[in-house]
C-alpha positions as CSV (number, residue, x, y, z in Angstrom):
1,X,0.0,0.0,0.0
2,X,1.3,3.6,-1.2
3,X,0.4,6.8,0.4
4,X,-0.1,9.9,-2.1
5,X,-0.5,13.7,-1.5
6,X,-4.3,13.1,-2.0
7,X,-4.3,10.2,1.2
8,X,-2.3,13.0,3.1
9,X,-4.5,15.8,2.5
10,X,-7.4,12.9,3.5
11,X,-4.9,12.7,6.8
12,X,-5.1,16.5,7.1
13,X,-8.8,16.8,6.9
14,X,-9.5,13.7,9.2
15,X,-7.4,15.2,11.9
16,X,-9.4,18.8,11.3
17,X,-12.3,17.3,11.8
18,X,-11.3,15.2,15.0
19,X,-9.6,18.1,17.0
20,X,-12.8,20.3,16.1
21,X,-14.7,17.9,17.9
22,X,-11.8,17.7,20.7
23,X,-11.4,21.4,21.2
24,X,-13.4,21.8,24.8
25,X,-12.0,19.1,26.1
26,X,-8.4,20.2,25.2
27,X,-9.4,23.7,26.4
28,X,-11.2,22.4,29.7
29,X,-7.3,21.0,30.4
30,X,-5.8,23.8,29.4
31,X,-7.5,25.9,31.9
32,X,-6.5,23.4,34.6
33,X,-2.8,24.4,34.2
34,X,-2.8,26.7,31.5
35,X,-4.7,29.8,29.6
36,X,-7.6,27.7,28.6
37,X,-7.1,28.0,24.6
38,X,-5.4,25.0,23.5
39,X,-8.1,23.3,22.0
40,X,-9.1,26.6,19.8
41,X,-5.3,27.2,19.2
42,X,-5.4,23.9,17.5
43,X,-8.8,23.9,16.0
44,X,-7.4,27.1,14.2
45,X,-4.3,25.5,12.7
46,X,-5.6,22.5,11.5
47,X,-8.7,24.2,10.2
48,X,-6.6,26.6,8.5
49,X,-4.6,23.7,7.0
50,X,-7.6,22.2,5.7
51,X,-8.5,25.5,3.6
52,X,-4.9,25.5,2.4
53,X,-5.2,22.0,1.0
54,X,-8.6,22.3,-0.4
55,X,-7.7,23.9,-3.8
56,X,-4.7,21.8,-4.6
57,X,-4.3,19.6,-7.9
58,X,-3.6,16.6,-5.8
59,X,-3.0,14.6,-9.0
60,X,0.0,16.9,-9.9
61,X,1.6,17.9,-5.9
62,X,4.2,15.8,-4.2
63,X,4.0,14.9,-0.3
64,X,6.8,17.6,0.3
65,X,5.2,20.1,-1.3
66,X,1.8,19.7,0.6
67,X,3.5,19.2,3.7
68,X,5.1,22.5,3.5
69,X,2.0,23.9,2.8
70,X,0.4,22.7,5.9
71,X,3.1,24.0,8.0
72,X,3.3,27.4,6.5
73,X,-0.6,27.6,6.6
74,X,-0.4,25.9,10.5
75,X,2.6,28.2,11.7
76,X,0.1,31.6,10.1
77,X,-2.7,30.3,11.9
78,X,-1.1,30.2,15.2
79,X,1.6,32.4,16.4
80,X,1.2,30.5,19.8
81,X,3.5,27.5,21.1
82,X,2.1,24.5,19.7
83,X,2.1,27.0,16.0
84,X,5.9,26.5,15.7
85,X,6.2,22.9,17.4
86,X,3.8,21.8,14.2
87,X,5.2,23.7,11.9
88,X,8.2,22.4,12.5
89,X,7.2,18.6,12.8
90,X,5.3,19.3,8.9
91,X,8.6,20.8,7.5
92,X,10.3,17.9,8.9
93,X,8.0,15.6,7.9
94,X,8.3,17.0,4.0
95,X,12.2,16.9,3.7
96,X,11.7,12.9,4.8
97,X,10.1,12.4,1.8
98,X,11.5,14.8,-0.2
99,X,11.4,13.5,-4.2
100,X,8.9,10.9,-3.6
101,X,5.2,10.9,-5.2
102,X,3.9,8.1,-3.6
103,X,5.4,7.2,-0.2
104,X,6.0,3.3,0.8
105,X,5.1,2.7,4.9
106,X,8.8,2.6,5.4
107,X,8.3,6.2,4.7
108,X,5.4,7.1,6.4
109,X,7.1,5.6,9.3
110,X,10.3,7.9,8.6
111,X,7.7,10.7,8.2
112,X,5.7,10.4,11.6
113,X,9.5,10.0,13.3
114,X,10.8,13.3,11.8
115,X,7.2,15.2,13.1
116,X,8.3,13.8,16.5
117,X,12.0,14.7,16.3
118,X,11.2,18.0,15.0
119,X,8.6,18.6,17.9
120,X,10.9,17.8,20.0
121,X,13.8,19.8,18.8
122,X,12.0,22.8,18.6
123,X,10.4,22.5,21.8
124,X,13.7,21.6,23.0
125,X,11.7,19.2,25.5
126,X,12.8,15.6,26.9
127,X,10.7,12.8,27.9
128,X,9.4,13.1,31.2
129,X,8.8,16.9,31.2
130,X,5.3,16.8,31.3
131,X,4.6,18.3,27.3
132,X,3.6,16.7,23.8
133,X,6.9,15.5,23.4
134,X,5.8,12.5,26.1
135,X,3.8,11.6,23.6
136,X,4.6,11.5,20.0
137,X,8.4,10.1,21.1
138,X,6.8,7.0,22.3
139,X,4.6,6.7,19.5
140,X,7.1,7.6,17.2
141,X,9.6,4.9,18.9
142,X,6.6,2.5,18.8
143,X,6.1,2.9,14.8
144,X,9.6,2.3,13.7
145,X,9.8,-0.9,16.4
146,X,6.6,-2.3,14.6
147,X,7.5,-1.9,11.4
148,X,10.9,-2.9,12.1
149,X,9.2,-6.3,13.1
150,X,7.8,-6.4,9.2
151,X,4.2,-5.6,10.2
152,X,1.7,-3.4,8.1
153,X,1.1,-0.1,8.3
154,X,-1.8,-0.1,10.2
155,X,-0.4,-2.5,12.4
156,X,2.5,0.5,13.1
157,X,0.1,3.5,13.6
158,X,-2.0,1.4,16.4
159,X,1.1,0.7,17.8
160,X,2.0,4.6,17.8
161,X,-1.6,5.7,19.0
162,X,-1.2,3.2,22.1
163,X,2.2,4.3,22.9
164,X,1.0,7.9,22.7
165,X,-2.3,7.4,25.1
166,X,0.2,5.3,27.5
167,X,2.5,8.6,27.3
168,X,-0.4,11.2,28.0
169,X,-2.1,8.9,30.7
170,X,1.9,9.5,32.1
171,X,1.4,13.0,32.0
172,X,-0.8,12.9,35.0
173,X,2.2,11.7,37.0
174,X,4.4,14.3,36.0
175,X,5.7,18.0,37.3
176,X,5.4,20.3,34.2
177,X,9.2,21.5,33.5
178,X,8.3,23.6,30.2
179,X,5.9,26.2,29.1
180,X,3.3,27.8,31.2
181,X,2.2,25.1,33.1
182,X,5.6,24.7,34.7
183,X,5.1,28.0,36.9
184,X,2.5,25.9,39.1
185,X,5.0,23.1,39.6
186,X,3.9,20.6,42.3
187,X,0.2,22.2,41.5
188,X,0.2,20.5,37.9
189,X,0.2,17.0,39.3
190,X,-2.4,15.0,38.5
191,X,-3.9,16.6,35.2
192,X,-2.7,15.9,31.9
193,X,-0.9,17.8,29.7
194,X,-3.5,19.4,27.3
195,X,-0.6,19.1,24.4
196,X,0.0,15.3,25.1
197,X,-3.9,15.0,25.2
198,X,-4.2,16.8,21.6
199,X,-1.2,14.5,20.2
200,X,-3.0,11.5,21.2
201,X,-6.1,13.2,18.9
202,X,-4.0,14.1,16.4
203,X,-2.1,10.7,16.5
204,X,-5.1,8.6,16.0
205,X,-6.6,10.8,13.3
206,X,-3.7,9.8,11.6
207,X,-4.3,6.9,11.7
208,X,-7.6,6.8,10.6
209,X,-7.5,8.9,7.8
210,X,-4.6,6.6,6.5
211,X,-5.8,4.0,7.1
């Protein structure tokens, strides 16, 4: 099975559609331990993503060059933090598959690690620090392990979307280190971390809207 720039923009408008539906609950947690407007910071980028994509030729566009659309489109949306963090995991995610039309699962697998790298890097968060990073690392480490082991696709994203609701359900546990949240310290145990919460949505709208 091959993944075109038409089964991505499908990706796109799945995960639109599933963080719409997401964003009270992502703001509700936000409000917990941070300024309440994750969910609508979200909505916005993906939202805006989706108009970007819509009046594409998706017979005649390559993965790297919708992917770069969605991050410029994501990043204009949403000055805030998670703006930049998903910018930067799309234009990460396009130079993995850079020169490639139709994109094998080894690739998509490449793809979904360099989103998680890049969030990473330009969060410049660790594991264990109570942000989205405690998420898509394990389901990014999960993927490749998977698919490593020769299984399908499919097989490697519900690997990554259980690794990444383990890793938010950890957030709970944790004392934020980063961002806003981390000015309550001992006061943000025992709520997740509304950006490991929207991962997990965004993570399994991946998955369904490749699958």
């Amino acid at each position: 099975m091959t993944i075109d720039a038409a089964d991505l923009k499908r990706m796109f408008d799945t995960i639109a559609v599933a963080i719409e539906a997401d964003r009270d609950r992502l703001c509700q947690l936000d409000g917990v331990i941070g300024d309440a407007d994750h969910g609508i910071a979200m909505a916005l980028g993906f939202n805006a993503v989706r108009d970007a994509l819509a009046p594409l030729d998706l017979a005649t566009i390559e993965p790297t060059a919708l992917l770069n659309l969605a991050a410029k489109s994501f990043l204009n949306a949403v000055g805030a933090s998670s703006g930049p963090l998903y910018a930067t995991a799309f234009m990460r995610a396009a130079a993995a598959v850079k020169g490639k039309a139709k994109l094998a699962d080894a690739d998509v697998v490449a793809l979904f690690h360099a989103m998680a790298q890049g969030i990473r890097d330009r969060g410049k968060a660790e594991p264990g620090e109570k942000t989205m990073v405690d998420a898509w690392q394990p389901a990014a480490e999960a993927a490749a392990v998977v698919h490593a082991a020769g299984k399908t696709l499919s097989q490697s994203l519900e690997a990554a979307l259980a690794a990444a609701e383990s890793g938010a359900e950890a957030t709970k546990d944790m004392i934020a280190a980063k961002g806003r949240s981390s000015r309550l310290g001992e006061r943000s145990l025992g709520h997740m971390d509304p950006g490991a919460a929207s991962a997990v949505t965004v993570i399994r709208a991946v998955r369904d809207g490749l699958a």
